[in-house]
C-alpha positions in Angstrom: 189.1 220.1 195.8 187.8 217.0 197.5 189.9 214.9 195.3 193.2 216.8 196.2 192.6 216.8 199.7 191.9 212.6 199.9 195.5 212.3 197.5 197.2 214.4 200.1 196.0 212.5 203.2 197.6 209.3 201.4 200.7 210.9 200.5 200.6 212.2 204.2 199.9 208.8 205.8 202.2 207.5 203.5 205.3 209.2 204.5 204.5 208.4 208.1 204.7 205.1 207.3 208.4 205.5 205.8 209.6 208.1 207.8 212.4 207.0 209.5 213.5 203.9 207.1 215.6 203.5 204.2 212.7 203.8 201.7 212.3 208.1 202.9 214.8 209.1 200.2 213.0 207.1 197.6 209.6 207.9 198.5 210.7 212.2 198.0 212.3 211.2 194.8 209.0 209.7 193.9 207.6 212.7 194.7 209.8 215.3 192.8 209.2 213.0 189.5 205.8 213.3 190.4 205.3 217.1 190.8 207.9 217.7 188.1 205.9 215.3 185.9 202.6 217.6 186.6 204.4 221.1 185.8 205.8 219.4 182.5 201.9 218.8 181.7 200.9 221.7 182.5 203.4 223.6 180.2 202.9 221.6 177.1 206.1 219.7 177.4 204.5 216.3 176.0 208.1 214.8 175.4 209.1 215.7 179.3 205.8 214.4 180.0 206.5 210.3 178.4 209.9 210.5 179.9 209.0 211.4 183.3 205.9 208.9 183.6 207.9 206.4 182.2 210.4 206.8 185.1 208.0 207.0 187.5 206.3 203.4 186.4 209.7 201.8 186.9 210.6 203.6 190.1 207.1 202.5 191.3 208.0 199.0 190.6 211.4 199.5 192.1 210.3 200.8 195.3 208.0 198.0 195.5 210.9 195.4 195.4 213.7 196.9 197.0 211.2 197.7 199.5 209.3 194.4 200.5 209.9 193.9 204.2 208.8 197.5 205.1 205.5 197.0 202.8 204.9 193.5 204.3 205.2 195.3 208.1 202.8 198.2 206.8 200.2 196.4 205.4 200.7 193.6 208.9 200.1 196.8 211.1 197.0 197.6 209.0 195.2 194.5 209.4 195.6 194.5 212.7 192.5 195.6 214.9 194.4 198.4 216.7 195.5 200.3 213.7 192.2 200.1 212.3 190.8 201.6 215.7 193.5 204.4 215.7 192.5 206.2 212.7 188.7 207.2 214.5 191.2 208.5 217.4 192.9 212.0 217.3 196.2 212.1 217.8 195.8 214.0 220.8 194.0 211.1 222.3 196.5 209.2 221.2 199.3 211.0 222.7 197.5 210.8 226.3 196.6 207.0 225.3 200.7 206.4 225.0 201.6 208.7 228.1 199.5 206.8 230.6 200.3 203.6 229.2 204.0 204.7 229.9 203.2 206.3 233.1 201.8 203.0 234.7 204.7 200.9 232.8 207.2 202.7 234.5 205.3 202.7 237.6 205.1 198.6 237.8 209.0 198.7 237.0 209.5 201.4 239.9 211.6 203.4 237.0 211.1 207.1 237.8 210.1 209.5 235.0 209.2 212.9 234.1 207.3 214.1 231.5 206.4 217.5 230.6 203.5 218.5 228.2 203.9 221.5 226.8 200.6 223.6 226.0 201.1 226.9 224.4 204.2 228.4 226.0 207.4 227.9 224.3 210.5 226.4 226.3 213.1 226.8 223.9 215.4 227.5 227.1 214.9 223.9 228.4 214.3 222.1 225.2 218.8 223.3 224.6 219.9 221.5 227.7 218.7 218.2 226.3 218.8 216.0 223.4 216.3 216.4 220.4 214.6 214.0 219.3 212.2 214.7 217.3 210.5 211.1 217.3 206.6 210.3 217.3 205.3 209.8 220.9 204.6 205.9 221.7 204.6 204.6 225.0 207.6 201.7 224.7 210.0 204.6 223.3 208.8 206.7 226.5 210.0 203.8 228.7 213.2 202.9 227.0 214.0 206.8 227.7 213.8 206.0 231.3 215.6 202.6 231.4 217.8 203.2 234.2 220.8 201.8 231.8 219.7 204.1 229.3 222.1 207.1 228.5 218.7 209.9 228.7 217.3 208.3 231.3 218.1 211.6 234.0 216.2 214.4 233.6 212.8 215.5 231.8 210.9 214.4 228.3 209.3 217.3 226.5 206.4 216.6 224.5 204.2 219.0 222.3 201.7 218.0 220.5 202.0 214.6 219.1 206.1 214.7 218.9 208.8 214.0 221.5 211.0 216.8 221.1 213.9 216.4 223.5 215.3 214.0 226.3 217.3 214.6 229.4 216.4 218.4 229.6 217.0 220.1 232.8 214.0 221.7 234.2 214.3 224.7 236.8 213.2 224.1 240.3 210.4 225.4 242.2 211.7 228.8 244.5 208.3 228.2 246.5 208.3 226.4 250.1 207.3 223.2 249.7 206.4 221.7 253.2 206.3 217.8 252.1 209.6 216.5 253.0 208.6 213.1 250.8 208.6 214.8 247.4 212.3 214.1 246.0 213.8 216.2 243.1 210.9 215.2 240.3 208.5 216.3 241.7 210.5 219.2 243.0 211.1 220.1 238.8 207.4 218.9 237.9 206.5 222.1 240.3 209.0 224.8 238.9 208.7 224.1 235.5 205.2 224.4 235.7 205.3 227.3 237.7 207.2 229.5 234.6 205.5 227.6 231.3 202.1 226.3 230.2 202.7 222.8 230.2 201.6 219.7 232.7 204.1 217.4 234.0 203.5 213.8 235.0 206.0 212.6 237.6 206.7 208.7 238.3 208.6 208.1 241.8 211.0 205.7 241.9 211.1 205.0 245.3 206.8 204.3 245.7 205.6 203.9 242.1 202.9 206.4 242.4 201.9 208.6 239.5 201.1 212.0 239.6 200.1 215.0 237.6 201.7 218.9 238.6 200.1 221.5 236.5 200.1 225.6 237.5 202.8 224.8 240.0 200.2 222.6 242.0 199.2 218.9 242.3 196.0 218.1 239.9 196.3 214.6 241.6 198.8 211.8 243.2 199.1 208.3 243.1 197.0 207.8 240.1 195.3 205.0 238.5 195.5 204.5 234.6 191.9 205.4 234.0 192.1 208.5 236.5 195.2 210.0 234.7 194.2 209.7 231.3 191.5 211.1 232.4 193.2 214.2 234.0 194.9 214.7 230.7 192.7 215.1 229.0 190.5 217.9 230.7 193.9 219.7 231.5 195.3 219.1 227.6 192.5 219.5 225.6 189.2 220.7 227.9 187.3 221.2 224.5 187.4 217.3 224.3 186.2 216.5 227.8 183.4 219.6 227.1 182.2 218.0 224.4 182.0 214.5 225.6 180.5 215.9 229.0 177.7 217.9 226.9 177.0 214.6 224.4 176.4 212.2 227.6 174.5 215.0 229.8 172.5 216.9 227.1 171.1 220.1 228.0 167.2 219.0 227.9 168.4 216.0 230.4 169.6 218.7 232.5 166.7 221.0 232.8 164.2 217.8 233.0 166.3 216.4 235.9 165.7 220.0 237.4 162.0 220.2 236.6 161.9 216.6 238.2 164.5 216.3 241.2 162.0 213.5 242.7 161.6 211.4 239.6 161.8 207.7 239.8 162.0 207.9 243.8 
């Protein structure tokens, strides 16, 4: 069981890697010789069986060759300290890791941008008056969205889970009075939306720069630092995250001998 569960992490991490490039084709007909190799064995089919492994050989070889710049990038990006680091992350961390790194890219560039995080509610409604996208989140593809030159630039990014879903969607507008007369039609959107879904917005200002989060039709906080919003993300994304880390640095017997003790050490 172990041993099917570790090939199909590689075969997982593997496609990652090709998704997207010219060697995706290859890599499922790899696949498909592969499982149809297996079901040959398993019937009896020892003739099937040659054939099929000797295909696979070559097309291993092929792929290899036809294939070389993309390995050569791969196994670059491996070496390199940051992938290494990323694989002891979850991808939720990750995600949050890329969103504030965009948030405070944008905000140094004054570009405004809107990003909604969706949490459990679907918003099939708004994700149709965009563009899908269906790319992995990273935090230069989350800035080129907003480029001002950039064709997807207007409007709102959906994200769920670790996916950007859609571009330039149109988010409904809060019906509540808002008082603050310096909010501009962002954060206006960052409200409503929240307001009818389970999702968090994080809203850059063109005009100032300043980052903020809206979540339950409400500000969580405004003109954030880098630290400060990752950090916000998280205990609004995943709160069992933040528990546990809270719970690992505070332990419960420090917590009941700090009671027992409020005067230590004075």
């Amino acid at each position: 069981m172990l041993d099917v569960f570790a090939v199909t992490v590689v075969f997982y991490q593997v496609y990652r890697i090709v998704r997207g490039t010219r060697a995706t084709q290859m890599f499922a007909g790899l696949l498909i010789l592969l499982a149809a190799g297996s079901i040959a064995q398993v019937v009896g089919m020892s003739g099937m069986t040659w054939l099929i492994q000797s295909i696979g050989a070559v097309w291993v070889i092929a792929f290899v060759i036809l294939f070389q710049p993309e390995l050569r990038r791969t196994l670059m990006r491996i070496g390199q300290i940051g992938v290494l680091r990323s694989l002891f992350q979850t991808s939720g961390e990750r995600v949050l890791l890329a969103v504030t790194k965009a948030s405070m890219d944008l905000s140094r560039r004054r570009f405004g941008g809107l990003l909604v995080l969706q949490r459990t509610t679907g918003i099939r409604g708004i994700l149709e008056t965009g563009v899908q996208l269906q790319a992995e989140v990273s935090a230069d593809l989350l800035v080129s969205l907003f480029y001002p030159r950039s064709p997807l630039h207007d409007g709102a990014v959906i994200i769920f889970g670790d996916t950007i879903v859609a571009a330039r969607c149109i988010l409904p507008l809060s019906t509540s009075i808002i008082e603050d007369e310096s909010l501009g039609t962002r954060h206006r959107a960052a409200i409503g939306v929240t307001e009818e879904v389970d999702a968090v917005a994080v809203v850059v200002s063109e005009e100032t720069g300043a980052v903020s989060i809206v979540c339950n039709g409400s500000f969580v906080g405004r003109d954030l630092d880098s630290q400060t919003l990752q950090a916000e993300l998280t205990k609004l994304m995943y709160p069992k995250i933040t528990a546990a880390k809270t719970e690992t640095v505070n332990p419960p017997e420090m917590e009941q001998t700090a009671q027992a003790n409020p005067h230590a050490g004075s």
